[in-house]
N, CA, C and O atoms as a MOPAC input file, in Angstrom:
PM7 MOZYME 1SCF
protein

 N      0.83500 1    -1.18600 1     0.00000 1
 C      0.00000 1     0.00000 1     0.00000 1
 C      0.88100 1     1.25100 1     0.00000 1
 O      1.93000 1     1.27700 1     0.64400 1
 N      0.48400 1     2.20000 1    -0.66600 1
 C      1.26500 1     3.43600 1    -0.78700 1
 C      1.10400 1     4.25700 1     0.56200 1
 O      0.08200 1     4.43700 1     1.22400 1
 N      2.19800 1     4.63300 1     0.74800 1
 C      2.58900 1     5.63200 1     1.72300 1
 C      1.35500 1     6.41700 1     2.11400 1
 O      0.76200 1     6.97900 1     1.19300 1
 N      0.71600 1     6.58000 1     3.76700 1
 C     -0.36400 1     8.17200 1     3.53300 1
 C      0.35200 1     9.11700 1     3.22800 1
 O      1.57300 1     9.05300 1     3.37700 1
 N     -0.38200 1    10.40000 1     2.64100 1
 C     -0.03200 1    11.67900 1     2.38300 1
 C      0.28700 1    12.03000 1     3.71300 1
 O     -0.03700 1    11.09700 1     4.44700 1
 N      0.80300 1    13.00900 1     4.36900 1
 C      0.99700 1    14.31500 1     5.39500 1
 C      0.34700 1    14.86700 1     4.96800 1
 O      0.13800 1    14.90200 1     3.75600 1
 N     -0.33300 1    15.64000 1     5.99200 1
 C     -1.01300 1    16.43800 1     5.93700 1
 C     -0.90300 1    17.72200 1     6.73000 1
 O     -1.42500 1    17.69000 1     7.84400 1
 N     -0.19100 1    19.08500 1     6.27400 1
 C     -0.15400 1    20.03700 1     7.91200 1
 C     -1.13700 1    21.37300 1     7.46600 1
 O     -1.33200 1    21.85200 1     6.34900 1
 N     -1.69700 1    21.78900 1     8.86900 1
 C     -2.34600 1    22.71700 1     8.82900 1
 C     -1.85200 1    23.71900 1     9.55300 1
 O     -1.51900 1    23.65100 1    10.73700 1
 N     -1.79900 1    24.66500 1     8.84100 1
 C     -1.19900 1    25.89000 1     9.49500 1
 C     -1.31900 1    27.15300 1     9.63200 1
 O     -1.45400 1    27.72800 1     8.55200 1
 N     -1.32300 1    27.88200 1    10.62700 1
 C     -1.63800 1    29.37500 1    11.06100 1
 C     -0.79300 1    30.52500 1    11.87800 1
 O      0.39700 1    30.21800 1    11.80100 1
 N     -0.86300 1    31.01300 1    12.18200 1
 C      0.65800 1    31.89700 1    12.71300 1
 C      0.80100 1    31.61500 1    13.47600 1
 O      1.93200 1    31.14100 1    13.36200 1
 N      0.29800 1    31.36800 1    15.13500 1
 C      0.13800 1    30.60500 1    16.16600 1
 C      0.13300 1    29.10200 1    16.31300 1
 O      0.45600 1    28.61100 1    17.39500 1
 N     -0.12200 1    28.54400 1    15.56400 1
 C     -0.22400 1    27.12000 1    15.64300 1
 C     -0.93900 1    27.30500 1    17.29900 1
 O     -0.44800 1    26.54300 1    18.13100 1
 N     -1.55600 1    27.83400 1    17.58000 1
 C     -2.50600 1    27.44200 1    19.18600 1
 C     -3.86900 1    27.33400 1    18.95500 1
 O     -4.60700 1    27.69600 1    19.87100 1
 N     -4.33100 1    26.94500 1    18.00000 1
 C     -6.01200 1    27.07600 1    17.80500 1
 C     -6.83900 1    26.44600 1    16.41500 1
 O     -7.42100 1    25.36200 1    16.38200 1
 N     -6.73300 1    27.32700 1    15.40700 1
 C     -7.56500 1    26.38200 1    14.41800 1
 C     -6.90700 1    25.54700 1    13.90300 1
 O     -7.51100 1    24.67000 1    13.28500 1
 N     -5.19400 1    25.49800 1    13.97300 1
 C     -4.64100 1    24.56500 1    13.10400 1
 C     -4.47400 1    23.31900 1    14.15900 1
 O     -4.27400 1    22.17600 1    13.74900 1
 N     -4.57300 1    23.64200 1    15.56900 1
 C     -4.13400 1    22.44900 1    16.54200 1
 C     -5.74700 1    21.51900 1    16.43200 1
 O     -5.82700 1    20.29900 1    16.57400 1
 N     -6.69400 1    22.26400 1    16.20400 1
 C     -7.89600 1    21.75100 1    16.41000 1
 C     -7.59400 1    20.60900 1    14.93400 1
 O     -7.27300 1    19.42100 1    14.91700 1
 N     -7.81700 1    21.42300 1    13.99600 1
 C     -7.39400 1    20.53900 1    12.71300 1
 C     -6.75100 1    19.36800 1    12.97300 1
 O     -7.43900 1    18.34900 1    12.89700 1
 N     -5.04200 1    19.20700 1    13.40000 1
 C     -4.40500 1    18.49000 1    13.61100 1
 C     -4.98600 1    16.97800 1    14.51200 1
 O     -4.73800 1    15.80300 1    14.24200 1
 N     -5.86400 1    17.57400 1    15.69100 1
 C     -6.22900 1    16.97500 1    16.58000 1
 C     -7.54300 1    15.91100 1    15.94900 1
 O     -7.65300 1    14.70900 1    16.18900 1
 N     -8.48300 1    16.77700 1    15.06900 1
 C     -9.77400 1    15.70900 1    14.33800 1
 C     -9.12800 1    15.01500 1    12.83200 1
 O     -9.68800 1    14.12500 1    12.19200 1
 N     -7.74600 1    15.70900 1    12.45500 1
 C     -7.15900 1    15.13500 1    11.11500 1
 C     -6.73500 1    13.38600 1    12.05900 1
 O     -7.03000 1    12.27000 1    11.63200 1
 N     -6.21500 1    13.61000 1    12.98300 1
 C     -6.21500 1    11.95100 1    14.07000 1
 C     -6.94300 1    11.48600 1    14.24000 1
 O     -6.73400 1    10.29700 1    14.48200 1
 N     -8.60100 1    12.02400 1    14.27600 1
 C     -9.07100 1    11.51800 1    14.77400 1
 C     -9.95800 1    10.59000 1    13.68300 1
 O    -10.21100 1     9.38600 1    13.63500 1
 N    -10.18900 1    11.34800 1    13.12200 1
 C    -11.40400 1    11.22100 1    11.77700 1
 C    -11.10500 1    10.35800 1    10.32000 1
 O    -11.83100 1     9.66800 1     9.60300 1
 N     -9.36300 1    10.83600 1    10.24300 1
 C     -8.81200 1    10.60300 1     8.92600 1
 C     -7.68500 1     9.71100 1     9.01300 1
 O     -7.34900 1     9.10300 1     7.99700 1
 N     -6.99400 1     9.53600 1    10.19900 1
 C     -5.94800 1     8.27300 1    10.71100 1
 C     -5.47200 1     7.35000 1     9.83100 1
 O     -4.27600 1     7.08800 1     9.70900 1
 N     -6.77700 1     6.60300 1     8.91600 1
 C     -6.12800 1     5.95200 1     8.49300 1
 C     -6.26800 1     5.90200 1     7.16500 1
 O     -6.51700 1     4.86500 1     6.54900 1
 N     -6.08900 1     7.22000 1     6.56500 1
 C     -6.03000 1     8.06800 1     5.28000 1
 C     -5.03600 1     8.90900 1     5.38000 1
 O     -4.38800 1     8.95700 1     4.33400 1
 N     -4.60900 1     9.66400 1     6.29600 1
 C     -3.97700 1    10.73600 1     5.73800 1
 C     -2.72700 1    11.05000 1     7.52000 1
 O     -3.25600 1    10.67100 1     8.56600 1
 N     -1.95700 1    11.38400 1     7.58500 1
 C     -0.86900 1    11.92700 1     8.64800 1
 C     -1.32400 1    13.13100 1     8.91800 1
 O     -1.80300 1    13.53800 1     7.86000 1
 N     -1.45400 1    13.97900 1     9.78100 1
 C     -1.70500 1    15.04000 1    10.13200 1
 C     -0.69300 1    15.66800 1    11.38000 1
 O     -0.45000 1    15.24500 1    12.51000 1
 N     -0.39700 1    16.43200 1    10.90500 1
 C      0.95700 1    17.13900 1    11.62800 1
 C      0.08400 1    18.45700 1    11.43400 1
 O     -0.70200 1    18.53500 1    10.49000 1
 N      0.29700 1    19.84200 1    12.66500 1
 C      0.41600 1    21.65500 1    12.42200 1
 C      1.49500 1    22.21300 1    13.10300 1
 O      2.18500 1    21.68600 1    13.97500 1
 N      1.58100 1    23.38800 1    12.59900 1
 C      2.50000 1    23.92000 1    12.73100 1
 C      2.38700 1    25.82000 1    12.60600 1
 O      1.37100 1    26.22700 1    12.04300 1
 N      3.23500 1    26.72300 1    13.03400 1
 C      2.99300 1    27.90500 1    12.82200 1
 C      3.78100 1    28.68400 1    12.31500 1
 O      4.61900 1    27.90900 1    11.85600 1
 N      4.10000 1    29.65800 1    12.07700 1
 C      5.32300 1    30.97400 1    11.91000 1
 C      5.95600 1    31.73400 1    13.18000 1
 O      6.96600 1    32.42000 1    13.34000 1
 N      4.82400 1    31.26800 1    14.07600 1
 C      4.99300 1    31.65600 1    15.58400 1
 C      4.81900 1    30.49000 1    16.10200 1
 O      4.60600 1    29.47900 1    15.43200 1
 N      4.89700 1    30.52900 1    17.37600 1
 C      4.29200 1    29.56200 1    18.86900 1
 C      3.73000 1    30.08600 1    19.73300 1
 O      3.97600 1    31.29200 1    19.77500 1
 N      3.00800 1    29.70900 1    20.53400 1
 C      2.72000 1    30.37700 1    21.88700 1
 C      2.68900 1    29.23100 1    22.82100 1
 O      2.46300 1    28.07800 1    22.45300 1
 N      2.97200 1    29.65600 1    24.28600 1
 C      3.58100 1    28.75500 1    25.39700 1
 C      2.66200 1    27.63200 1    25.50100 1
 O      3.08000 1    26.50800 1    25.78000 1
 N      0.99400 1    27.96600 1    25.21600 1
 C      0.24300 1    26.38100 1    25.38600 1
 C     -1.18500 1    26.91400 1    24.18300 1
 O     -1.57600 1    27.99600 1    23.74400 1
 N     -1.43600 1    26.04300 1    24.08400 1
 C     -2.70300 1    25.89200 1    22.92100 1
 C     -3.55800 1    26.53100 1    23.83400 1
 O     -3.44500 1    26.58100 1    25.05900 1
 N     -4.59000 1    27.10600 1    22.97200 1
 C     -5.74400 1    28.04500 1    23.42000 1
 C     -6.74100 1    26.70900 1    23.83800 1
 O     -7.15400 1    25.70700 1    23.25400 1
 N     -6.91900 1    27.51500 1    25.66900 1
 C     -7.02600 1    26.40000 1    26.53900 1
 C     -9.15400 1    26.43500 1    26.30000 1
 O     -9.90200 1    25.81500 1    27.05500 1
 N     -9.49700 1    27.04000 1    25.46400 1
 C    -11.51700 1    27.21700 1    25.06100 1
 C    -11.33300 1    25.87400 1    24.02600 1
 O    -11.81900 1    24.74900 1    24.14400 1
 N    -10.52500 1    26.37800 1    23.06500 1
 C    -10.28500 1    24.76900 1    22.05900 1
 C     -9.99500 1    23.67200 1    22.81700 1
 O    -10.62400 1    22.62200 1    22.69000 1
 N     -9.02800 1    23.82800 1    23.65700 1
 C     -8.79000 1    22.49600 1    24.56000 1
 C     -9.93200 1    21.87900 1    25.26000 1
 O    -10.21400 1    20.75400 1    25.67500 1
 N    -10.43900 1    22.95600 1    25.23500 1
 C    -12.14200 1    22.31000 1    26.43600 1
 C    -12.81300 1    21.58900 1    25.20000 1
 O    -12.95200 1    20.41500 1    24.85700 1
 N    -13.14300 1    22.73200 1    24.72400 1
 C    -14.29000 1    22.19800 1    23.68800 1
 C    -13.41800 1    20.70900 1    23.21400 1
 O    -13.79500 1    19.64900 1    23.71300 1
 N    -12.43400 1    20.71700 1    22.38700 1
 C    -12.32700 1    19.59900 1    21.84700 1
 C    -12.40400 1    18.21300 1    22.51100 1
 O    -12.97500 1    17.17700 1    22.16900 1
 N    -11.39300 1    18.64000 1    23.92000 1
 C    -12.11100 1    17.65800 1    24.75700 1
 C    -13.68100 1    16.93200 1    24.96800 1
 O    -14.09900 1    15.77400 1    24.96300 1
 N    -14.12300 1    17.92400 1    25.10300 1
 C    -15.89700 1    18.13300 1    25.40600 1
 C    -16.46000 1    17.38100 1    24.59300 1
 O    -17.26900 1    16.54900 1    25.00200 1
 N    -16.20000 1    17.48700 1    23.43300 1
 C    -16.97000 1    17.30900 1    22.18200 1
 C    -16.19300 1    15.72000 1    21.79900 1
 O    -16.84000 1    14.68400 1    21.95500 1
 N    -15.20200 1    15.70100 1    21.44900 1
 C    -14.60800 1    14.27700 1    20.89800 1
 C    -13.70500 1    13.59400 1    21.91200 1
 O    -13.16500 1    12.53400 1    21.59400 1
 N    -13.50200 1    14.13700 1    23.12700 1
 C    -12.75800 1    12.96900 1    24.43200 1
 C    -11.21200 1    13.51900 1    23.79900 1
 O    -10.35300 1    12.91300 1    24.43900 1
 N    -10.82700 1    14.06300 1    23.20100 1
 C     -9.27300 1    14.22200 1    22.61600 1
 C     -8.89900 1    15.09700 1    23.61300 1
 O     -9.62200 1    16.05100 1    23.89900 1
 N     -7.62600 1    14.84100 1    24.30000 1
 C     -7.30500 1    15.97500 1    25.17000 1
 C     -5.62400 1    16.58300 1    24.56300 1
 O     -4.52200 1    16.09000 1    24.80400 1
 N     -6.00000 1    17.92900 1    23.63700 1
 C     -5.04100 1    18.41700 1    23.39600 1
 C     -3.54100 1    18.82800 1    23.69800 1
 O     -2.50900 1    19.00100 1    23.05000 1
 N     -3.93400 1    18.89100 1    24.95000 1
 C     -2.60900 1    19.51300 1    25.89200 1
 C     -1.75200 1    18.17800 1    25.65800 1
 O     -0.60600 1    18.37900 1    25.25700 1
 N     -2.15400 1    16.79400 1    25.85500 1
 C     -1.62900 1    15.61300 1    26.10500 1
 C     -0.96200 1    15.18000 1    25.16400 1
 O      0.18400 1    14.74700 1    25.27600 1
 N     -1.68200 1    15.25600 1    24.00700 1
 C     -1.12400 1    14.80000 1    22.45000 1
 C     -0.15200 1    15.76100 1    21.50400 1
 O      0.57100 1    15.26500 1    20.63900 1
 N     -0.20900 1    17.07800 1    21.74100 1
 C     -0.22600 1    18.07100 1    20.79600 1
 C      0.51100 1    19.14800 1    21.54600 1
 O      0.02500 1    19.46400 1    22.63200 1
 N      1.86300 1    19.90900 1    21.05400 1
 C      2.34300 1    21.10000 1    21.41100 1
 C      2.64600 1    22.25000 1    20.54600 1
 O      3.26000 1    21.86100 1    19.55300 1
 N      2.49100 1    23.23700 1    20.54800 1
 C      2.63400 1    24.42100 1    19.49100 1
 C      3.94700 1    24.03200 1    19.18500 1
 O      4.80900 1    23.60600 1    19.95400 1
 N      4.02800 1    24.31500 1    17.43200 1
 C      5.17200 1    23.79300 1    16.70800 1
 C      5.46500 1    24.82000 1    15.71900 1
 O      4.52700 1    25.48500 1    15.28000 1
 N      7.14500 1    25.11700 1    15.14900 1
 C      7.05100 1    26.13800 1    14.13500 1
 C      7.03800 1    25.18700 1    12.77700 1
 O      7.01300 1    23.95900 1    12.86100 1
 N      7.05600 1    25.83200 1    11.63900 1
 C      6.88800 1    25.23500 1    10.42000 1
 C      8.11800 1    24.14800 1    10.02300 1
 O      8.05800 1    23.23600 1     9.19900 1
 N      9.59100 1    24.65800 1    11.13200 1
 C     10.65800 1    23.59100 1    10.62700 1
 C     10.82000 1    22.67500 1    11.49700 1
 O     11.93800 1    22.16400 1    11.55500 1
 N      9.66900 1    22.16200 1    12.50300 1
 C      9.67400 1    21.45100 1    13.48400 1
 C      9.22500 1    20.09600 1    12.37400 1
 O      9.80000 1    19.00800 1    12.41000 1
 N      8.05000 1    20.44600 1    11.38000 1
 C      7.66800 1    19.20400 1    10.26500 1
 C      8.53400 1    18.57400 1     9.38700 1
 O      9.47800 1    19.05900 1     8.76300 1
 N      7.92900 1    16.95800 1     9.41400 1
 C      8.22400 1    16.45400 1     8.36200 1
 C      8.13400 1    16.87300 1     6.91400 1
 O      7.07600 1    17.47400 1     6.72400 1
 N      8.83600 1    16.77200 1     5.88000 1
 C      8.49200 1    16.73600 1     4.24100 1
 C      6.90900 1    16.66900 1     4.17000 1
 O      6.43300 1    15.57500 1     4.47400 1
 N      5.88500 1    17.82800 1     3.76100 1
 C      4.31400 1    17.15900 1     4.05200 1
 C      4.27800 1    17.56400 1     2.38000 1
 O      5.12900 1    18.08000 1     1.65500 1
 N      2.99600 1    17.11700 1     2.14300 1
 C      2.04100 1    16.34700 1     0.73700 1
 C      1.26300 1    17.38300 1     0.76400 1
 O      1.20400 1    18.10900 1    -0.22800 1
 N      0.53800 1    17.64600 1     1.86700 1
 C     -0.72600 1    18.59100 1     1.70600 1
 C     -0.23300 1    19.88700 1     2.63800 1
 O      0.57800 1    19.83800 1     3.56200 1
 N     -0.93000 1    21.03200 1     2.15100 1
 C     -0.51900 1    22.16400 1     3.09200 1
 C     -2.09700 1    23.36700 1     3.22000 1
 O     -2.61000 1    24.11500 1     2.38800 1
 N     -2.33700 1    23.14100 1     4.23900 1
 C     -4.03200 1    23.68600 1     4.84300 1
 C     -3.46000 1    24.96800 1     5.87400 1
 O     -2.76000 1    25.07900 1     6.88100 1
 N     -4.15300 1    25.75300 1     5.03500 1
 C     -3.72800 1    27.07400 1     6.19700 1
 C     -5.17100 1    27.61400 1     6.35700 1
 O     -5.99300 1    27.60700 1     5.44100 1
 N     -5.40100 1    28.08300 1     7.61000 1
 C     -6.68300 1    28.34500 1     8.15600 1
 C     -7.28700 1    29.21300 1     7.66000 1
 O     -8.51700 1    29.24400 1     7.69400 1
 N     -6.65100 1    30.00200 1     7.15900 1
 C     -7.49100 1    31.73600 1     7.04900 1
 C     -6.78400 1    32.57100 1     7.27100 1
 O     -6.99200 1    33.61200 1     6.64800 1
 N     -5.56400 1    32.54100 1     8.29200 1
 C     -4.50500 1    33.70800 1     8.34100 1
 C     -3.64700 1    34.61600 1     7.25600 1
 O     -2.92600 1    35.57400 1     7.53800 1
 N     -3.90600 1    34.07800 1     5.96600 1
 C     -3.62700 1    34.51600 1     4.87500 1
 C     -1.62600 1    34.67400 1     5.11300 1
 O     -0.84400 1    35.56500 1     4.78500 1
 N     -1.35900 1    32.87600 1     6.07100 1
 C      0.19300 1    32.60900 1     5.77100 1
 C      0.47100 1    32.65300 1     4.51700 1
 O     -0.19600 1    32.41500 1     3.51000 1
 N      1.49800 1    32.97400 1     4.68400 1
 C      2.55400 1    32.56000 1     3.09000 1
 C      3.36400 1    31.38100 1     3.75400 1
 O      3.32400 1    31.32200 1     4.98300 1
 N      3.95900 1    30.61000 1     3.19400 1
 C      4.52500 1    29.36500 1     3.76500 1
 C      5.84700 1    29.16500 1     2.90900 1
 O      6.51800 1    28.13500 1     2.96900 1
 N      6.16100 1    30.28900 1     2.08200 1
 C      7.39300 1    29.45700 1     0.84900 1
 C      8.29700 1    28.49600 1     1.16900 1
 O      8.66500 1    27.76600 1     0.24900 1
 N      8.85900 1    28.27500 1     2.54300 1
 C      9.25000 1    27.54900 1     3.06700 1
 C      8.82900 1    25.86300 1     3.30700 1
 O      9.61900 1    25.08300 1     3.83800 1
 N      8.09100 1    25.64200 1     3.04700 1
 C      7.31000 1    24.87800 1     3.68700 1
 C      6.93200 1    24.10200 1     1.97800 1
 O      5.79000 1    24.48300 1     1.72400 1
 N      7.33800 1    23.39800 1     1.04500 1
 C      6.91900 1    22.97100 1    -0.45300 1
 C      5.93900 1    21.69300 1    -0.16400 1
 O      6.16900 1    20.85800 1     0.71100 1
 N      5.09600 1    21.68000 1    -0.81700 1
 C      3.92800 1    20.47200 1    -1.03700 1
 C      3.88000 1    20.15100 1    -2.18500 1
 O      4.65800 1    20.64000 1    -3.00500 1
 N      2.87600 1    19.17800 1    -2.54100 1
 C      2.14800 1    19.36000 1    -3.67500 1
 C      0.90800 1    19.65400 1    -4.45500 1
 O      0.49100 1    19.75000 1    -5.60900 1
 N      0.43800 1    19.76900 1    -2.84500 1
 C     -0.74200 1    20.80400 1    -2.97300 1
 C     -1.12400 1    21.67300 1    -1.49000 1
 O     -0.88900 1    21.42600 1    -0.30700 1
 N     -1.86800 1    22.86700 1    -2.23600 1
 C     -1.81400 1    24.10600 1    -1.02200 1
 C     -3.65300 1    24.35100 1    -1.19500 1
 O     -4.36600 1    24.51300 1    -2.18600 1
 N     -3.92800 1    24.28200 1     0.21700 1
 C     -5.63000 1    25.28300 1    -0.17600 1
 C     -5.47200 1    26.00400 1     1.34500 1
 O     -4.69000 1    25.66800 1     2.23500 1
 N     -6.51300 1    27.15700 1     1.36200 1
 C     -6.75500 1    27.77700 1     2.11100 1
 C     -8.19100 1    27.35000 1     3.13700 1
 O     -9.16600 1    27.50300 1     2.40200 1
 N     -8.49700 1    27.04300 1     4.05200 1
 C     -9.88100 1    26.95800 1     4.40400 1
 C    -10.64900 1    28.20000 1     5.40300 1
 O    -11.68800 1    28.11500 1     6.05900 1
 N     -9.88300 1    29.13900 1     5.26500 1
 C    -10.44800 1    30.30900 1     5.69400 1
 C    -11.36000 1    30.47600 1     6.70800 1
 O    -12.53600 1    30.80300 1     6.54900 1
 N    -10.85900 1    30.26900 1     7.66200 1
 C    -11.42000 1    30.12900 1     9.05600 1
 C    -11.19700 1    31.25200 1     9.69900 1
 O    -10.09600 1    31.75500 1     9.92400 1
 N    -12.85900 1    31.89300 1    10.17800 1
 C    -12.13900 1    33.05000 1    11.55600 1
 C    -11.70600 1    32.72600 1    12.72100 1
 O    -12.33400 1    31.83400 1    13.29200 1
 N    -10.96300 1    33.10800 1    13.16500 1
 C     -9.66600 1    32.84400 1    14.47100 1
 C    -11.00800 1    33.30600 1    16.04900 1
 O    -11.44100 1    34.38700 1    16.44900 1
 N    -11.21300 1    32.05700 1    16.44300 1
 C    -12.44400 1    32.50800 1    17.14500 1
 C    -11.50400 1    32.81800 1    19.07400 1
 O    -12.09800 1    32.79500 1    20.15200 1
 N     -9.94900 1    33.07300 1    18.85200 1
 C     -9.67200 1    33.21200 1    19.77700 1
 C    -10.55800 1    34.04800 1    20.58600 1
 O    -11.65100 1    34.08400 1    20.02000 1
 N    -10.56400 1    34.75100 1    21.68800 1
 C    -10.96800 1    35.81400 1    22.63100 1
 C    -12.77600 1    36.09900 1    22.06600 1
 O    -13.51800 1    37.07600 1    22.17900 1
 N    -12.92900 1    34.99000 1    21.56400 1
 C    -14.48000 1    35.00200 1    21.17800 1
 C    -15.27300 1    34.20700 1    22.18500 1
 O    -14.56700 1    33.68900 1    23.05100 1
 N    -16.65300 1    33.96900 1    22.28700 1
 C    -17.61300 1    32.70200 1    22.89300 1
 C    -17.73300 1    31.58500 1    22.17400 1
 O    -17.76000 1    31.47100 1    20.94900 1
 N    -17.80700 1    30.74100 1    23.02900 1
 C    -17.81300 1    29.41000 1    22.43400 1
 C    -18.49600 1    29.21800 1    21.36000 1
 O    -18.00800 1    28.39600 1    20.58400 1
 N    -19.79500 1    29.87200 1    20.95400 1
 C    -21.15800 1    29.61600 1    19.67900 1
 C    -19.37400 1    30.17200 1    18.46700 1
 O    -19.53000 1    29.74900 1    17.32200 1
 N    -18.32800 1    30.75100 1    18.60500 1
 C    -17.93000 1    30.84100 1    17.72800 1
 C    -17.20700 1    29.95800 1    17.44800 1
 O    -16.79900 1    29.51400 1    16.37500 1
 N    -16.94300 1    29.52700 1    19.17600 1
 C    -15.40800 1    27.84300 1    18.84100 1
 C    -15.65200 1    26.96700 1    17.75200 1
 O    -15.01300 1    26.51800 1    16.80000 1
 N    -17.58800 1    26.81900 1    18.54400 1
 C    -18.36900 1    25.91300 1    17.69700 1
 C    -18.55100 1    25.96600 1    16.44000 1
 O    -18.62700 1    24.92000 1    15.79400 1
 N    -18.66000 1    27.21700 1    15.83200 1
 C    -18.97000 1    27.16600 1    14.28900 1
 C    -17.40300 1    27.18900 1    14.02200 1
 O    -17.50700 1    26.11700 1    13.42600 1
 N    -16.50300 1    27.36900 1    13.96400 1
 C    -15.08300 1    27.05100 1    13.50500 1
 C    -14.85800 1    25.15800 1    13.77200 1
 O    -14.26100 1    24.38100 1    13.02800 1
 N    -15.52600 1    24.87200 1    15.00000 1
 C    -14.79100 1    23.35600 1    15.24100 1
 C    -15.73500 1    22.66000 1    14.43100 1
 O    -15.21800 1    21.65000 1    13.95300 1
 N    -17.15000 1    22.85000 1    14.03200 1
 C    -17.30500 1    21.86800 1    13.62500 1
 C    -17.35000 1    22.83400 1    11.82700 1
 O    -18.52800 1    23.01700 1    11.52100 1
 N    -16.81800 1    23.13800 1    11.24300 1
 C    -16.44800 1    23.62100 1     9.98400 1
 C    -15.39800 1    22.92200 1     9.62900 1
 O    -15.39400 1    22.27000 1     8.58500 1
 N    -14.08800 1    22.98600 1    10.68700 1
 C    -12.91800 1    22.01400 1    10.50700 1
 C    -13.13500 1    20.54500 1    10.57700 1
 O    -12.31700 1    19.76000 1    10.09900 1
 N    -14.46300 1    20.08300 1    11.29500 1
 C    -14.55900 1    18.48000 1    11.23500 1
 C    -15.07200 1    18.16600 1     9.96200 1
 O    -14.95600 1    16.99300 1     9.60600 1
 N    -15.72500 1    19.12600 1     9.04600 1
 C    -16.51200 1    19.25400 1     8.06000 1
 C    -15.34100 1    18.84000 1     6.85200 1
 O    -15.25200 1    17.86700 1     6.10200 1
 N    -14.53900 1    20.00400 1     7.03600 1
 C    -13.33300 1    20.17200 1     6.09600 1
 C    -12.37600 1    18.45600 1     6.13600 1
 O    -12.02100 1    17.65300 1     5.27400 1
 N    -12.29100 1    18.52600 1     7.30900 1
 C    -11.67200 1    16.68100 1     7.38600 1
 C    -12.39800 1    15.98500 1     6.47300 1
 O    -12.04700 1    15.66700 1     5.33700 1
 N    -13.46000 1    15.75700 1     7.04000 1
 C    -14.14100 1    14.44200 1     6.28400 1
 C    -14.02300 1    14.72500 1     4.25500 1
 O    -13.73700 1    13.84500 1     3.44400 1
 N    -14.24500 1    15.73300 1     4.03600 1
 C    -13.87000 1    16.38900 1     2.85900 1
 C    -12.42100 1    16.11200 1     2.00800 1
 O    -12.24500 1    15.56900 1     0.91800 1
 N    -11.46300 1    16.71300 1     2.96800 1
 C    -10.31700 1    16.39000 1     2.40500 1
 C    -10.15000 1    14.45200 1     2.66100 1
 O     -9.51700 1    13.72100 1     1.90000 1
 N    -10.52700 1    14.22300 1     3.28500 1
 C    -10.15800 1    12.28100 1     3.51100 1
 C    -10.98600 1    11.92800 1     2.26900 1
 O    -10.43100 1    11.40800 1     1.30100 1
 N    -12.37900 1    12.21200 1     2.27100 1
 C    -12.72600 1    11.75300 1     0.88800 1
 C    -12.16600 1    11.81200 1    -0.28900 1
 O    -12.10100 1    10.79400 1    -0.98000 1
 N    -11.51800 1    13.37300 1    -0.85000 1
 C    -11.40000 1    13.49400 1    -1.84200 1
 C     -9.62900 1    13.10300 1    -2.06900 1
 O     -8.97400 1    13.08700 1    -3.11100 1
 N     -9.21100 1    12.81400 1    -0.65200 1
 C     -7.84900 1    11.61700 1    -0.48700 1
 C     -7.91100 1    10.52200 1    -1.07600 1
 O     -7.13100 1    10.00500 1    -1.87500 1
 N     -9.15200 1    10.07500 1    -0.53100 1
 C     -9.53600 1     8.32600 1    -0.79400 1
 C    -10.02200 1     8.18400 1    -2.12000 1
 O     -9.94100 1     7.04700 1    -2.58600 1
 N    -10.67000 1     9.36700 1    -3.07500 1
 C    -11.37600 1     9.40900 1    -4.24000 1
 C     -9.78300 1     9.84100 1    -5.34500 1
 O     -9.60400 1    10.18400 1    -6.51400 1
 N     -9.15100 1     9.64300 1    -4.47200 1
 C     -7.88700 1    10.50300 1    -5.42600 1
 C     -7.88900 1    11.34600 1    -6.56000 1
 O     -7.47500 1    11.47700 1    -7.71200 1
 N     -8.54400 1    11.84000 1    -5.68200 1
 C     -8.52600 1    13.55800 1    -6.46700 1
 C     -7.20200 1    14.23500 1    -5.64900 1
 O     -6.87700 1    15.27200 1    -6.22800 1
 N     -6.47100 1    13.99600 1    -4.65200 1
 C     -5.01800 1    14.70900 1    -4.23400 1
 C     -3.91500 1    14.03700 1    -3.86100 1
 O     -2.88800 1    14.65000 1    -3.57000 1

């Protein structure tokens, strides 16, 4: 069987929509696709509203699995998903790039975690399909 793709998602922080990503790309797509994120920045711990919620919602406990990472912390990746921060990544070569344009629901209420977390579970199942349909 051929190698999975990598997969990284990435945002300037790596503390929030791309860790969430990372965290349901394990959960959802495992055994389709690698999922690694990463940022241009770090910050000392993942945005601890995502940590709840994701917990909350799928039993995944972020803090445990997952630490803010910069872009040269990754492996060679296949796919390259940037949230919405409108990164540039030149660093970072794939063989394919999309944007999924997510608002950064940091310092927001949860009704916003929510429409970002489950947009990104949306976007998973999406990209695994059109993995498995080899279209990428």
């Amino acid at each position: 069987m051929a190698q999975k793709p990598k997969v990284a998602f990435v945002c300037v922080h790596n503390s929030c929509r791309s860790q969430i990503a990372e965290a349901l790309g394990k959960l959802l797509a495992c055994e389709v696709f690698e999922s690694y994120s990463a940022g241009t920045e770090t910050k000392p711990q993942i945005n601890q509203d995502a940590v709840r919620l994701v917990k909350q919602l799928y039993g995944v406990d972020m803090e445990q699995t997952q630490r803010s990472k910069l872009l040269q912390e990754l492996p060679p990746v296949d796919i390259v998903i940037t949230m919405g921060c409108n990164v540039s990544c030149p660093s970072l070569s794939c063989r394919y790039r999309e944007n999924w344009g997510l608002e950064d629901p940091t310092g927001r209420g949860d009704d916003c975690f929510l429409t970002v977390i489950h947009s990104i579970e949306q976007n998973i199942l999406e990209l695994k399909k059109r993995i498995m349909d080899g279209q990428l």
